[in-house]
N, C-alpha and C positions, 0 to 999 in steps of 0.2 A: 293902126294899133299893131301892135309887132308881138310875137310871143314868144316867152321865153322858157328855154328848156329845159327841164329840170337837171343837176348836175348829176352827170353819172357817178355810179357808186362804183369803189375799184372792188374788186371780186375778191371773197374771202378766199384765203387759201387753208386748207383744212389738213391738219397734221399728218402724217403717216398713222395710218393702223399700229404700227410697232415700236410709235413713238415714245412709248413705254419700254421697249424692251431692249434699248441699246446695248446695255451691257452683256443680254444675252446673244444681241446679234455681234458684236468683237468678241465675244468668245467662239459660236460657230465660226463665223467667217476670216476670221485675223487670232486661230492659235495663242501664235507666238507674237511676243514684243515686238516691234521694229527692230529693236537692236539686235536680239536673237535672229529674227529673218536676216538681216543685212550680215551675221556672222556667218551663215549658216550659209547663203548664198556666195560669198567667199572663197569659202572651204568649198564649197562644190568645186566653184571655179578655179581651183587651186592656188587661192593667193591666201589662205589661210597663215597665221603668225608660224615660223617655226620657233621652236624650242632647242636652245642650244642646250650645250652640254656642261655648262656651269649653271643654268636652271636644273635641269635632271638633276647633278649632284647635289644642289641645295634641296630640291624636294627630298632626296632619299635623306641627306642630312637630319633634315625637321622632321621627318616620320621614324627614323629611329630616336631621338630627343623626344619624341612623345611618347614611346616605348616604353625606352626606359623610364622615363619618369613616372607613364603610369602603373609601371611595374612597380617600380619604389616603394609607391603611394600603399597599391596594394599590402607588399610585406610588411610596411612600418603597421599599418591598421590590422593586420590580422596577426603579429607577433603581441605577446601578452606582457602588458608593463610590465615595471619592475616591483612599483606596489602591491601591485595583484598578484606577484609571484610570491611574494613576502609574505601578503595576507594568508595567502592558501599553505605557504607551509606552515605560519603559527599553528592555524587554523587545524590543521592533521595532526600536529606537536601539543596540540588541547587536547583532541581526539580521542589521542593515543593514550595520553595523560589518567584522561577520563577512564577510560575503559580500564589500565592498569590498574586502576585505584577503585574500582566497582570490583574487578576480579579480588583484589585483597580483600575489601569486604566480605564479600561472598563468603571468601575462602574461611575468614574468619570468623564469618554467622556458621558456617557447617560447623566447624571447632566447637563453638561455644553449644552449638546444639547436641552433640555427640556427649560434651561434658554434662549438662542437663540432662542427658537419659542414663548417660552413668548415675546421676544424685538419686533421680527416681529410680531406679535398679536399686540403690542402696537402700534409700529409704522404704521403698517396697518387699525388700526380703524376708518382714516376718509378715507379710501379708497372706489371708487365705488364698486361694487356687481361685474361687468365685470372684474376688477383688480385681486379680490380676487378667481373668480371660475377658472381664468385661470393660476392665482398659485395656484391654488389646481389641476388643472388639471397637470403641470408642474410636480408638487413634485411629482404625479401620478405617471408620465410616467420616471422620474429620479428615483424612489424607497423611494425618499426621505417623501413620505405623506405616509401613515399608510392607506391599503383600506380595504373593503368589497364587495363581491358581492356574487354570487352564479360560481360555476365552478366545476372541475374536483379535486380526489386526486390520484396519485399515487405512488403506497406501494411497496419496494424493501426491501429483508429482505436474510439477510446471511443463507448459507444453517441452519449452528447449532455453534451458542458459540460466531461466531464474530469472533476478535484476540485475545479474552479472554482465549481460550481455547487453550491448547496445542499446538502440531502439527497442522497445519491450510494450508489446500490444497487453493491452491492461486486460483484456479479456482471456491470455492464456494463462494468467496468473491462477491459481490459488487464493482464493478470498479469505476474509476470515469469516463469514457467510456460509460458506462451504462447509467450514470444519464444525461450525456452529452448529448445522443439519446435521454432519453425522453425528460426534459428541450427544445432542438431543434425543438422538434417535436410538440409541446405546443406552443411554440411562432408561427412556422409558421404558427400555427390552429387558429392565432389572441386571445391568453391568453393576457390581459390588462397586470397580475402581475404573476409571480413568485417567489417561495420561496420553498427553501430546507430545513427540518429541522426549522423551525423560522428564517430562515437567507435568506434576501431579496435579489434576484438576481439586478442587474442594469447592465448599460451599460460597466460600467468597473469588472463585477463580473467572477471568474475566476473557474473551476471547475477543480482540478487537484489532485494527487494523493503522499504521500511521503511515498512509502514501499506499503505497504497493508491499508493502512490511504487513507480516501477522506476526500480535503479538499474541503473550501469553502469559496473564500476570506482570505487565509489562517485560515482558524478555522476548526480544527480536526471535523468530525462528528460522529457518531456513530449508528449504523443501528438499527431499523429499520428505512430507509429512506424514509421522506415522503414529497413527489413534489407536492405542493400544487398551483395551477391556478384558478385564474380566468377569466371569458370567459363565453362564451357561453357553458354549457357543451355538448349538442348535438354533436356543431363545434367539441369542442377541441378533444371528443370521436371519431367523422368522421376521423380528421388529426390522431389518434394516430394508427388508421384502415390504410388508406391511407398509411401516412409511413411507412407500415409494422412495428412501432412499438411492436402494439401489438402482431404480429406474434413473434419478437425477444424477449419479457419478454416470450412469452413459450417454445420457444428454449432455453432459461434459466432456466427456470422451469425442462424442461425437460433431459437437458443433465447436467447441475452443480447443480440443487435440488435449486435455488435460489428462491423466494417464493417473486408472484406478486402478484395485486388485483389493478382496477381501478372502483372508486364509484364515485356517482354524490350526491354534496354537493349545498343546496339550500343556505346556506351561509358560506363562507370561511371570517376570518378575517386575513391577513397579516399583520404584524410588519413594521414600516420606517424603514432607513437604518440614522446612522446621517450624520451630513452633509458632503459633501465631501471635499476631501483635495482639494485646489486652486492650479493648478499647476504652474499658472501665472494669474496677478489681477493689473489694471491698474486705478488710480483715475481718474473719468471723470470729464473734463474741461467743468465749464458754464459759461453761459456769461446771466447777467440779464441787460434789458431795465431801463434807470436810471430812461427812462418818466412816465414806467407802470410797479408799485412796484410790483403788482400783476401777472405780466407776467411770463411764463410756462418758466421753463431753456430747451436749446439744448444741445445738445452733439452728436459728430460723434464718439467719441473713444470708442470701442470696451469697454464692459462691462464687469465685471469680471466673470471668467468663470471657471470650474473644470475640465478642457479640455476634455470634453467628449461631452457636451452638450445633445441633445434630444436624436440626430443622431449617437452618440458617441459611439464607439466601441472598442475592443482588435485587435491588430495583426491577431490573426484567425478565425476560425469558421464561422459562416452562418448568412446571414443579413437575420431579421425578418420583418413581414408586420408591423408588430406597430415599426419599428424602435427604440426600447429600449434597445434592449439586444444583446447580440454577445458575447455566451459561449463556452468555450474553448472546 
């Protein structure tokens, strides 16, 4: 009986440890490509390609032709078409247009205003003294009379250029936030009148802002801004203490470079404002005595009015002790 061997097994062969990691081992061990090794060894050994002198020419050829071309490129994209050019001077030729044609306005609402206090001058000349001081007092306290007295000025002035100049950090501007505080701070001190700039505040006057612009009753201003009251100036001095006004123009001062000053003026004159638009105006109904030709007319019906009255205010802001004003 003969026995038979079992057949040998051929022995596993069992991967490399790093048979995972080839790619990382051609990157330590083998750099460079083959082909970059084989140029590279070459050149050591000096049998690298030379470069003649019609290559050279042609490289410096193609790198000025790139030059220039990306120079080209450049100026055509940063020169301004021809439509864009066109637009922007319509666009100033509107501008200008506008503005000439606001200034005749204007020119022509003072006219017609001037002639309206001629009529009432006329038709007020056989009026009593008591008639007349107390529409003078009125126009006062409306904006609508032109005053004088002694008071307060004070001076807010943009750090440097205004919006004239270039780049313009919006914090060294002048707000209309700013003028807002003092103006407030004025009236609650008992200032009779205000005015910003020549431009008379009243009960409907509005102080707001479009971009980096403060307006004023919509009219652009231009700083230096100067808040002109009258009042007692000791008073108006005290309130602008009190309010801590004056503490925030030197936290202005001090932290946006904006540039204050408050002086006492032994006399300020203020500009009227004209007259106001009538928002609604009613004809009053008289009845005269047929016995006594000379008798005084009555009337109950509400007189025409520019819906503001003494009292008369805006949507927001702060009621003052003289009840004139109420700035946004």
């Amino acid at each position: 009986m003969t026995e038979t061997r079992p057949p040998q097994q051929q022995p596993v062969r069992r991967a490399p440890v790093d048979a995972s990691m080839t790619l990382l081992n051609e990157v330590m061990h083998r750099p460079l490509d083959p082909g970059y090794a084989e140029a590279a060894a070459r050149r050591a050994a000096g049998q690298g390609p030379r470069r003649g002198r019609t290559g050279t020419v042609a490289l410096v050829a193609l790198a000025v032709a790139l030059g220039v071309v990306t120079t080209a490129a450049a100026v055509d994209l940063r020169a301004p078409q021809p439509g864009v050019i066109a637009a922007r001077e319509t666009l100033e030729q509107e501008i200008l247009g506008r503005q000439a044609a606001a200034e005749e306005l204007a020119g022509t609402g003072a006219a017609l205003s001037t002639e309206i206090e001629q009529l009432q001058g006329a038709a007020l000349g056989g009026a009593s003294a008591d008639v007349l001081a107390r529409l003078q007092e009125e126009g006062a306290w409306t904006g609508m009379q032109a005053v004088e007295g002694p008071g307060v000025v004070v001076t807010l002035d943009d750090t440097s250029g205004g919006l004239s100049s270039g780049d313009v950090d919006p914090g060294s501007l002048v707000h209309d936030s700013d003028l807002q505080r003092v103006v407030n701070a004025l009236w609650s001190g008992g200032a009779e009148a205000v005015a910003i700039n020549d431009q008379r505040l009243t009960a409907l006057s509005a102080i707001r802002s479009a971009g980096d612009a403060v307006l004023v009753d919509l009219q652009p201003l231009v700083g230096p801004y100067r808040v002109e009251a009258i009042g007692d100036p000791d008073t108006l001095r005290t309130a602008l203490l009190r309010s801590g006004t004056s503490d925030f123009l030197q936290l202005l001062g001090s932290q946006y470079g904006i540039r204050s000053s408050v002086t006492t003026q032994s006399r300020l004159d203020l500009p009227g404002r004209s007259a106001p638009t009538l928002f609604f105006a009613q004809a009053q109904d008289t009845t005269v005595d047929s016995d006594a030709p000379g008798a005084t007319t009555e009337s109950t019906d509400p007189v025409p009015t520019d819906g503001a009255g003494q009292d008369g205010g805006i949507t927001t802001g702060t009621t003052h002790e003289t009840g004139q004003e109420i700035v946004e």
